[in-house]
C-alpha positions in Angstrom: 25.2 10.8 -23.4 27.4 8.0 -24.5 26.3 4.5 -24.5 28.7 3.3 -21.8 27.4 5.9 -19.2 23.5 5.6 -20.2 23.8 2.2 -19.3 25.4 2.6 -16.2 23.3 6.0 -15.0 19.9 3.3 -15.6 21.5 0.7 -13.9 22.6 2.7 -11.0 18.7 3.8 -10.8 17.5 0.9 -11.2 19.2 -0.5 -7.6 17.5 2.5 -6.1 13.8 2.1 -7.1 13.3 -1.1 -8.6 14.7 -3.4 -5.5 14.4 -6.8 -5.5 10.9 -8.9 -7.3 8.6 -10.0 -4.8 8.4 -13.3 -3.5 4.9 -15.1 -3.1 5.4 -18.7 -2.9 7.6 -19.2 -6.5 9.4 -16.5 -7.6 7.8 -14.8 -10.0 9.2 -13.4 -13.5 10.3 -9.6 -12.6 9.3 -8.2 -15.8 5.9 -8.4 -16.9 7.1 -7.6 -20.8 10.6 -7.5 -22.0 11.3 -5.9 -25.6 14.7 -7.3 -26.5 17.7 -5.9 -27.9 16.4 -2.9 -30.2 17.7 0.8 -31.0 16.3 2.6 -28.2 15.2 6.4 -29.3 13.9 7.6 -26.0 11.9 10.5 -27.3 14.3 13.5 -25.6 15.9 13.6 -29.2 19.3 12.2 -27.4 21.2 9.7 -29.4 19.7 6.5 -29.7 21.6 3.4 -28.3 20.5 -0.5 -28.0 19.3 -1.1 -24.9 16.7 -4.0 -23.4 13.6 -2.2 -22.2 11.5 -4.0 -18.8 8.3 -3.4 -17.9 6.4 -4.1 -15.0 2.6 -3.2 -14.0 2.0 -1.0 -16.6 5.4 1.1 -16.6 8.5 1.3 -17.7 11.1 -0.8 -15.2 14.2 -0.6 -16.6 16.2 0.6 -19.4 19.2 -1.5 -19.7 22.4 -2.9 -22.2 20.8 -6.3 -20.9 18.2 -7.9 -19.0 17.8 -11.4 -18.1 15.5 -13.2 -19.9 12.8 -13.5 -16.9 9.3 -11.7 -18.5 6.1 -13.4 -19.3 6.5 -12.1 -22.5 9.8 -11.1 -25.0 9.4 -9.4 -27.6 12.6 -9.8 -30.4 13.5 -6.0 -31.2 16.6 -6.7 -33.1 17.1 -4.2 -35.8 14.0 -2.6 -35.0 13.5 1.1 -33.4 11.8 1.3 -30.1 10.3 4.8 -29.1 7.5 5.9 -27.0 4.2 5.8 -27.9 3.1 8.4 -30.4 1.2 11.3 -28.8 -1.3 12.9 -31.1 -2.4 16.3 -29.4 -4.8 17.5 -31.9 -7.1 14.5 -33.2 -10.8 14.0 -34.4 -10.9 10.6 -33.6 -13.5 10.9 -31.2 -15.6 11.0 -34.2 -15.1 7.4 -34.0 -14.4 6.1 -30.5 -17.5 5.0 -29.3 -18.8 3.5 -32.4 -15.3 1.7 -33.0 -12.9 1.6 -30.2 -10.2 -0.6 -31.7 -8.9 2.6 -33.1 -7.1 0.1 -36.0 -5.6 3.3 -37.8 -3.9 4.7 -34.8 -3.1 1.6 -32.7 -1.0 0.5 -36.5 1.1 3.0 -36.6 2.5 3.8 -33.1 0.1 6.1 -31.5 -0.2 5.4 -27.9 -2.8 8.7 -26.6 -4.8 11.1 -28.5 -6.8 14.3 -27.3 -9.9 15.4 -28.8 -11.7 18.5 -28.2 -9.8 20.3 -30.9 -10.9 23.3 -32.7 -13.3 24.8 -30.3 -15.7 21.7 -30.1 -15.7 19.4 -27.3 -18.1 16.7 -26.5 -18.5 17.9 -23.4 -19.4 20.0 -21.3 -23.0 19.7 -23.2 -25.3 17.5 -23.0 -27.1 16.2 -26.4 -29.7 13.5 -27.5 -27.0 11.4 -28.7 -24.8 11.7 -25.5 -26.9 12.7 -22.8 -24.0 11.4 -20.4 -21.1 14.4 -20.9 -22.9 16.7 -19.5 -19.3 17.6 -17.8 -15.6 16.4 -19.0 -15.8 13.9 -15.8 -18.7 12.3 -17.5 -17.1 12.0 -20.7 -13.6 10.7 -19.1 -15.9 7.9 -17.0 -17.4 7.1 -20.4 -13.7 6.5 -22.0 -12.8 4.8 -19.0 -15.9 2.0 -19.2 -15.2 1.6 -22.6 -11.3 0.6 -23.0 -10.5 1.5 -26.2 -7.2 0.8 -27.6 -5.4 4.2 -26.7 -4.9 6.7 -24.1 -8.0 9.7 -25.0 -7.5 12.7 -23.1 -10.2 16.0 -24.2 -9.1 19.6 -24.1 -12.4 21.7 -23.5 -13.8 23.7 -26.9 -14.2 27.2 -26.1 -16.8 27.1 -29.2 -18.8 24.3 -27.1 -19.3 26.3 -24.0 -20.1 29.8 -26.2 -22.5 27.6 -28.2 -23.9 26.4 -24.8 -24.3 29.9 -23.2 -24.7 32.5 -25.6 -25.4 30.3 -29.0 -25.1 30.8 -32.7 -25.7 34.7 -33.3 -23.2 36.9 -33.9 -23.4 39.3 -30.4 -20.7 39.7 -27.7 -21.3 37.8 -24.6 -23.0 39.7 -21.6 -21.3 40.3 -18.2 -23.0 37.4 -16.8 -23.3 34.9 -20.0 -19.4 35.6 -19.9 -19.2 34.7 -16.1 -20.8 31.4 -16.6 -18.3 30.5 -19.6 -15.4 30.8 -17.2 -17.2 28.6 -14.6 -17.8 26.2 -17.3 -14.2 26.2 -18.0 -13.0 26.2 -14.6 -15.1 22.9 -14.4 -13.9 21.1 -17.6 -10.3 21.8 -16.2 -11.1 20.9 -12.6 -12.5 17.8 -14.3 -9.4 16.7 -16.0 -9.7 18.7 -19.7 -6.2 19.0 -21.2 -6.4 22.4 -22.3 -8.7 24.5 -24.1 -9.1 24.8 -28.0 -11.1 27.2 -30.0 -12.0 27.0 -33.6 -12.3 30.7 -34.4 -12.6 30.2 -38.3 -16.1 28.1 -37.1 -19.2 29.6 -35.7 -20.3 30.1 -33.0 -16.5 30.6 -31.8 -15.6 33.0 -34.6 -17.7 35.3 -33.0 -15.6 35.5 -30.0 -13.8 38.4 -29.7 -10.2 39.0 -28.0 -11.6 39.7 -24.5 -13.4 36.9 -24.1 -10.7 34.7 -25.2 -8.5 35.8 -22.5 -11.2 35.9 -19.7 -12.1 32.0 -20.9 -8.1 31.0 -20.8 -6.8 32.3 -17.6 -8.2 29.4 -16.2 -5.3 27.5 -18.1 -2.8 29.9 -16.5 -1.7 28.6 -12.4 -2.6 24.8 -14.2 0.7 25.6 -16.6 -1.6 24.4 -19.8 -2.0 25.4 -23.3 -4.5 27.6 -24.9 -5.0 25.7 -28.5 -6.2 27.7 -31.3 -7.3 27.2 -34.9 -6.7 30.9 -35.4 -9.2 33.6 -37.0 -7.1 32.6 -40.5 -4.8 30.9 -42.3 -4.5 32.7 -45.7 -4.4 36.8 -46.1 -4.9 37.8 -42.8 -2.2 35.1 -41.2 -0.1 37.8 -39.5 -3.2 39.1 -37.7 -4.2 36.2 -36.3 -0.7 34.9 -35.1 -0.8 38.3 -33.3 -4.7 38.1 -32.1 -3.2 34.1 -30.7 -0.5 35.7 -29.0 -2.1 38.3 -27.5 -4.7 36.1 -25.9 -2.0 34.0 -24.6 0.0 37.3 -23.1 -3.2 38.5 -21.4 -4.1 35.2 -20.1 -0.7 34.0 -19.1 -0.8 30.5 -20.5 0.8 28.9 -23.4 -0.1 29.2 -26.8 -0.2 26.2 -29.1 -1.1 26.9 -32.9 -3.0 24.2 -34.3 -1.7 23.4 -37.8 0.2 26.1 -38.9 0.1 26.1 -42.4 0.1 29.5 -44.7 -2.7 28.5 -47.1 -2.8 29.8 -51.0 0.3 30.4 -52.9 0.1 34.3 -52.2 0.5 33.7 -48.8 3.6 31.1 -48.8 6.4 33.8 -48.5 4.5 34.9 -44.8 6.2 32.0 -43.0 9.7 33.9 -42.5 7.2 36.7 -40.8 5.1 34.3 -39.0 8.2 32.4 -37.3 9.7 36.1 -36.4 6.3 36.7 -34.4 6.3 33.7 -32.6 10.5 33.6 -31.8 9.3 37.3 -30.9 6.5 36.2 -28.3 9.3 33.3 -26.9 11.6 35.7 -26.1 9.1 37.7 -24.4 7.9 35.2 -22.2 4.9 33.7 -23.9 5.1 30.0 -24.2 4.4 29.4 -28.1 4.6 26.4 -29.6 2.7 24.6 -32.8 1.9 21.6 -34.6 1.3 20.3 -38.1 0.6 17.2 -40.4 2.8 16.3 -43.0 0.2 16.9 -45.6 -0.1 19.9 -48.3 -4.1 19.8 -47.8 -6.3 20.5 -45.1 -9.9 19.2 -44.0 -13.2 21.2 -43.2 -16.7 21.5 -44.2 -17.5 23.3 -47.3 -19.6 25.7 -45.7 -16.0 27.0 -44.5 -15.3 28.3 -48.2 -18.1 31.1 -47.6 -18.0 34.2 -45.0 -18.4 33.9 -41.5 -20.9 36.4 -41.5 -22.9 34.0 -43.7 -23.4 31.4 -41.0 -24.6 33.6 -38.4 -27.3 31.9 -36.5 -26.7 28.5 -37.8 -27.6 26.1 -40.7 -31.3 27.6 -40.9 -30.0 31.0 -41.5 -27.4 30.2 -43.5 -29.5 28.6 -45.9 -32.1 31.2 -46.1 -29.5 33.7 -47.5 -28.9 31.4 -50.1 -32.6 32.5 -51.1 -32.0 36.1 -51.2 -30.6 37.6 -54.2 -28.6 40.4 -53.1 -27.4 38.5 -50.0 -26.4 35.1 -52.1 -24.9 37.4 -54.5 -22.3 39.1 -52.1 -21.9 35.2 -50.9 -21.1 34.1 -53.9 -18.7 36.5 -54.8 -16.7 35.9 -51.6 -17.0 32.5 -51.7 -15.4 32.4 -55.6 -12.3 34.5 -53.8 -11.5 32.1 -51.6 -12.2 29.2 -54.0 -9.4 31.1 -55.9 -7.0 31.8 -53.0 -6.9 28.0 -52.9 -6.4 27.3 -56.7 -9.4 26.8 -57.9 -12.0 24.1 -58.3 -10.2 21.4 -58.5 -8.1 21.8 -55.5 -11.7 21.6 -53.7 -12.2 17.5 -53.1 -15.6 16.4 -51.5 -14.9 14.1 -48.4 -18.5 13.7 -47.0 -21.9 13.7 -47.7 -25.6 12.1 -46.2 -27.9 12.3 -49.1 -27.7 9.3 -51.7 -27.6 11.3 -54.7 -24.4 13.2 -54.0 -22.7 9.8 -52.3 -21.0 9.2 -56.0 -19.2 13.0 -55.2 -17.1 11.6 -52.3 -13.5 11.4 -53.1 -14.1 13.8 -56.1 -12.8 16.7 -57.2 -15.5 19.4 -57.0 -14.4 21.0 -60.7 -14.1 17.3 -62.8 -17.3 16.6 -61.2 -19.2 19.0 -61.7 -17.9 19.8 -65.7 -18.5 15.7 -65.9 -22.0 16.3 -64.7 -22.6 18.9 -67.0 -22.9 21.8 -64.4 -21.2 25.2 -63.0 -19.3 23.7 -59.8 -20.9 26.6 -57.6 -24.1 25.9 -58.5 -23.6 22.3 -57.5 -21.9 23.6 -54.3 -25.3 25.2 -53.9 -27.2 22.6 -54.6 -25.3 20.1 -52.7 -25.4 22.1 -49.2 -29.4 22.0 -49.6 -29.9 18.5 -50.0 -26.8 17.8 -47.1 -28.2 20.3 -44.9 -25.6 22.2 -45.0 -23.1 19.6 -44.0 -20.6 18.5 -46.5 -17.0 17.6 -45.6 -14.1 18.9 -48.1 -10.1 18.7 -48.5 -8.1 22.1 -49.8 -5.3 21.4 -51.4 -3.7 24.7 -50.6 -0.3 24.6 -49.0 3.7 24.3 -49.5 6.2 21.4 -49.4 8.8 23.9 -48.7 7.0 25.5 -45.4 5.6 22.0 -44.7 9.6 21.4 -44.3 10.3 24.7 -42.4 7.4 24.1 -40.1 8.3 20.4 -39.1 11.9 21.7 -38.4 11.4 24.5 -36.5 12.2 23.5 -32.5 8.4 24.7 -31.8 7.0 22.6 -34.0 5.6 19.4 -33.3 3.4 16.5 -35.0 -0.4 16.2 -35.1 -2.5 14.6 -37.5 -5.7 16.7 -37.2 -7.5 13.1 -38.2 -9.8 10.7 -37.4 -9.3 7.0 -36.5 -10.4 5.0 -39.9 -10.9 1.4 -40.5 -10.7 -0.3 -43.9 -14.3 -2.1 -42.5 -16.9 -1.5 -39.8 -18.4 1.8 -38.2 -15.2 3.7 -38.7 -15.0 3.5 -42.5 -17.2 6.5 -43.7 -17.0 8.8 -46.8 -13.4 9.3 -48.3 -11.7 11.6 -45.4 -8.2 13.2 -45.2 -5.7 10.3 -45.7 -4.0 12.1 -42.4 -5.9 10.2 -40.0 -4.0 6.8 -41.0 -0.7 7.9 -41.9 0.6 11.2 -40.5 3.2 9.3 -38.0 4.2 7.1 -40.4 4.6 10.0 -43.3 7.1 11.9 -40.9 8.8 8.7 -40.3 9.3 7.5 -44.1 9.0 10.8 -46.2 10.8 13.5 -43.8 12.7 11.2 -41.9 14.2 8.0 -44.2 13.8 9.6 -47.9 14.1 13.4 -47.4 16.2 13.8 -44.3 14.2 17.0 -43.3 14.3 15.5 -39.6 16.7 13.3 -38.3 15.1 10.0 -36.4 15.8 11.4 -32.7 14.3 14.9 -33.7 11.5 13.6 -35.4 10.3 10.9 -32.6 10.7 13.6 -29.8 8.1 15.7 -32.7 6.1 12.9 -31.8 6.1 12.0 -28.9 7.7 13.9 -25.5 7.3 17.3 -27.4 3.5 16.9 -27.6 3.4 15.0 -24.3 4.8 17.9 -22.7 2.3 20.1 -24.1 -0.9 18.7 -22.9 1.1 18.6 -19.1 1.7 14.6 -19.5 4.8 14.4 -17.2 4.4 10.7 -17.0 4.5 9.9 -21.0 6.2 10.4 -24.1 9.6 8.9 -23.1 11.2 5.6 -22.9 12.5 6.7 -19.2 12.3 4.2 -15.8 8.7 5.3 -14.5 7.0 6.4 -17.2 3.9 4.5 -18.5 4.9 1.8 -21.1 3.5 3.2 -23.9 5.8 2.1 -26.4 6.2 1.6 -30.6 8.3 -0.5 -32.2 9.0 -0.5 -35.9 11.5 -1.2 -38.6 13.4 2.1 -39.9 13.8 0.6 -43.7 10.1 -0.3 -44.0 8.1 2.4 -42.2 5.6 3.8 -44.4 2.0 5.3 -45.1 -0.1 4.0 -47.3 -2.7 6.1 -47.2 -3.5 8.5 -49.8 -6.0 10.5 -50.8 -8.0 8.0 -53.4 -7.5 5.0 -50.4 -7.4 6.8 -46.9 -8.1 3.8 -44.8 -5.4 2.1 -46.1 -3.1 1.0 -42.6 0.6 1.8 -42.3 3.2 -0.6 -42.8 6.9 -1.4 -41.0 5.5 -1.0 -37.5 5.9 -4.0 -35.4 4.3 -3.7 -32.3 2.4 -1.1 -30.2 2.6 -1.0 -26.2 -0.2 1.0 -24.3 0.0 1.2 -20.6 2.3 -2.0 -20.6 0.1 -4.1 -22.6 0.9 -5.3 -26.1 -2.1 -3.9 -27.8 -0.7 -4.8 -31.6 2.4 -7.3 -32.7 3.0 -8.6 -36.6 -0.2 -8.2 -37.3 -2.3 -9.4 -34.5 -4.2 -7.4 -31.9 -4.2 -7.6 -28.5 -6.3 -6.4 -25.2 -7.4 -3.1 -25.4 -5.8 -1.3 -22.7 -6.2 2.4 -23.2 -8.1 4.9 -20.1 -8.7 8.1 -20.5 -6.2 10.5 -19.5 -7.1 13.9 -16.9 -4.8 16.7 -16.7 -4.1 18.9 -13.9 -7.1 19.9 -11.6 -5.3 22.4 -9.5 -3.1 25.6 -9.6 -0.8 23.7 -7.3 -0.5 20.4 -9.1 3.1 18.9 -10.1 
């Protein structure tokens, strides 16, 4: 659309459904925030064009060449960019919220909502010692809600959470009635307000769920048009199986399939991509809604238990560690457990991001082969060791994975951005360990590596990645798009400056070049300084008949 008749198709609009501002006494300002003469991208990946952008009571008011200068607040957007709000659709920074609910690495570079409940675990439905409260999703969204943090937080439902819940950590196909209360479970997460539903199927207790399960638990998402979102069975040699095992479940529940990062991980595996885009064009054209996300990093995060078998961790931590004590059964471990080590690269693409026991805090941020040769010992004995005295829980980073199909995946029309990371601090309750630098910088990496210095992605195609294209996902209608109507959820930044700094030595380290951040029509972050935190928590659709 040219500039000429954008203007004048918002203006014409804006007669319609603004009107005139109310009168009480004075007159009072008709915008409640203006932001001023910048380069409007509006998230649809049309081209951008300067426009004014008004908002009043929490929304977006009008999109015009000019507005007069009648706001309680103006912001100066000149030779800035100003997009919607970033929409991160596959986030762990819930990890965080209620301990820190500033959120200073997300609200710093653009993002605007988040949804949890990724990779088959949910915080609720469930209730635990430590949140005795989320019993149900409504209970979790009413706990967002009382505490305001700085973004929007909606929660998909983990199918791994309600298996855990109903049938627990062994290794057994669910029975007829087990299986019937999963659904209802489901059915009440999503009447709730849950997003979608995730499973983790490379993580126990959802890796032992097999394909009919997966479909019975996901036709719930089917007459609510919302996504089934999977970390699939695997990622490395038996990719091609699992992108058809994801599509299947999607064709037999009749919802939409969104891949969580698709990656093809070891160097063996890099050529698969051309296959694994022909399977998913494939499903497309046959009627399943695929679709897929990624971060625009060449490493991934998990727990280093992840390195061994599934069938190792049947039953939990307990039983896990026991086989450690049996010879032949820690000998078959090890020995599967050094092939994937070397799938990967080797040692030293193995980094340790997490720990709890004091004597293995100097590991963090370390990679596993240095360390160990510098400690004097054979890394998988101190891999071993390390998982006894953590109880079993030690975080890790793979470095695993290819620029090139990093590229290919960000450009593909399906393919969208998510940062699979939590919200860090460079102080306080939310600075812990030495996590995936993803969590501070994925929006901003897109924006200054893919968009400014490599020109994978052009600016319009690369803020619709992040914004409407994930919004649409997750069934938010009313976000993702600088449009008349929609919430004001809003970024502003400068196009020469945008940049991560995080790395992988500094993860907390805050982007740079954004200039303001806009959440529900409030200026939560501007040069610097933060403002009210004015986030809610976000519920999907409740009904087969909603809009």
């Amino acid at each position: 659309m040219k500039r000429r008749a954008f203007v004048q198709a918002t203006l014409s609009a804006g007669v319609s459904r603004i009107g005139a501002p109310a009168l009480i006494g004075l007159r009072q300002p008709p915008y409640d925030l203006i932001l001023r003469g910048g380069t409007v991208v509006d998230g649809t990946g049309r081209p951008r064009v300067r426009a004014d952008v008004g908002v009043r009571a929490g929304r977006i008011a009008a999109v015009s060449a000019t507005l007069p200068d009648e706001a309680r607040r103006v912001l100066d957007c000149r030779d800035r960019v100003v997009a919607p709000g970033f929409v991160d659709v596959h986030s762990h920074a819930d990890g965080t919220l209620f301990d820190d609910p500033n959120l200073e690495g997300l609200v710093r570079q653009g993002v605007t909502t988040f949804v949890c409940g990724a990779d088959g675990a949910s915080r609720a439905p469930g209730a635990t010692d430590e949140a005795p409260s989320h019993a149900r999703v409504r209970d979790l969204l009413a706990a967002i809600d009382a505490l305001q943090p700085a973004t929007n937080v909606g929660t998909m439902v983990g199918l791994g959470t309600v298996r855990g819940a109903v049938v627990g950590e062994d290794d057994r196909a669910a029975r007829p009635d087990e299986l019937a209360r999963m659904v209802a479970m489901v059915e009440a997460a999503l009447g709730d307000g849950a997003l979608g539903a995730s499973s983790g199927l490379e993580y126990t207790p959802g890796a032992f769920a097999p394909l009919e399960e997966l479909i019975a638990l996901c036709r719930p998402l089917a007459p609510r048009r919302l996504a089934y979102h999977t970390h699939m069975r695997n990622e490395d040699d038996r990719l091609l199986e699992a992108i058809d095992e994801s599509i299947a479940v999607a064709r037999g529940a009749g919802c939409g399939l969104q891949i969580s990062h698709l990656k093809t991980q070891g160097p063996r595996n890099w050529p698969k991509l051309d296959e694994v885009f022909a399977r998913l064009d494939a499903a497309r054209a046959a009627g399943v809604d695929a679709a897929f996300d990624r971060y625009p990093y060449l490493a991934y995060q998990t727990g280093l238990t992840n390195l061994f078998p599934v069938w190792s961790r049947d039953g939990g931590t307990a039983r896990f560690l026991a086989r450690l004590d049996d010879p032949a059964t820690e000998a078959r471990m090890q020995r599967e457990m050094r092939d994937k080590v070397a799938l990967i690269g080797g040692w030293d693409n193995v980094q340790i991001t997490s720990v709890s026991a004091a004597e293995d805090k100097p590991a963090e941020g370390q990679r596993l082969g240095a360390y160990a040769a510098a400690r004097g010992t054979e890394p998988y004995a101190l891999t071993v060791a390390m998982l006894r005295r953590n109880a079993a829980s030690v975080g890790m980073i793979g470095f695993a994975m290819s620029e090139a199909n990093l590229e290919r995946i960000l450009r593909h029309p399906q393919g969208m951005v998510a940062s699979d990371g939590g919200a860090w601090a460079t102080s306080g309750p939310a600075h812990r360990g030495v996590p995936h630098p993803r969590g501070s910088g994925s929006f901003a990496r897109v924006l200054a590596r893919y968009v400014r210095e490599r020109g994978t992605l052009s600016l319009e195609e690369a803020v619709r990645k992040c914004s409407a294209l994930p919004a649409s996902r997750v069934g938010l209608s009313d976000r993702g798009m600088v449009a008349r109507g929609h919430w004001a959820d809003l970024v502003v930044f400068d196009p020469a400056r945008v940049a991560d700094r995080a790395d992988f030595s500094d993860p907390f380290r805050y982007a740079e070049g954004f200039t303001a951040t806009v959440v529900n029509g409030a200026v939560a972050f501007h040069e610097g300084t933060r403002g009210p935190r004015s986030g809610r928590a976000l519920r999907g659709r409740r009904t087969g008949d909603a809009g």
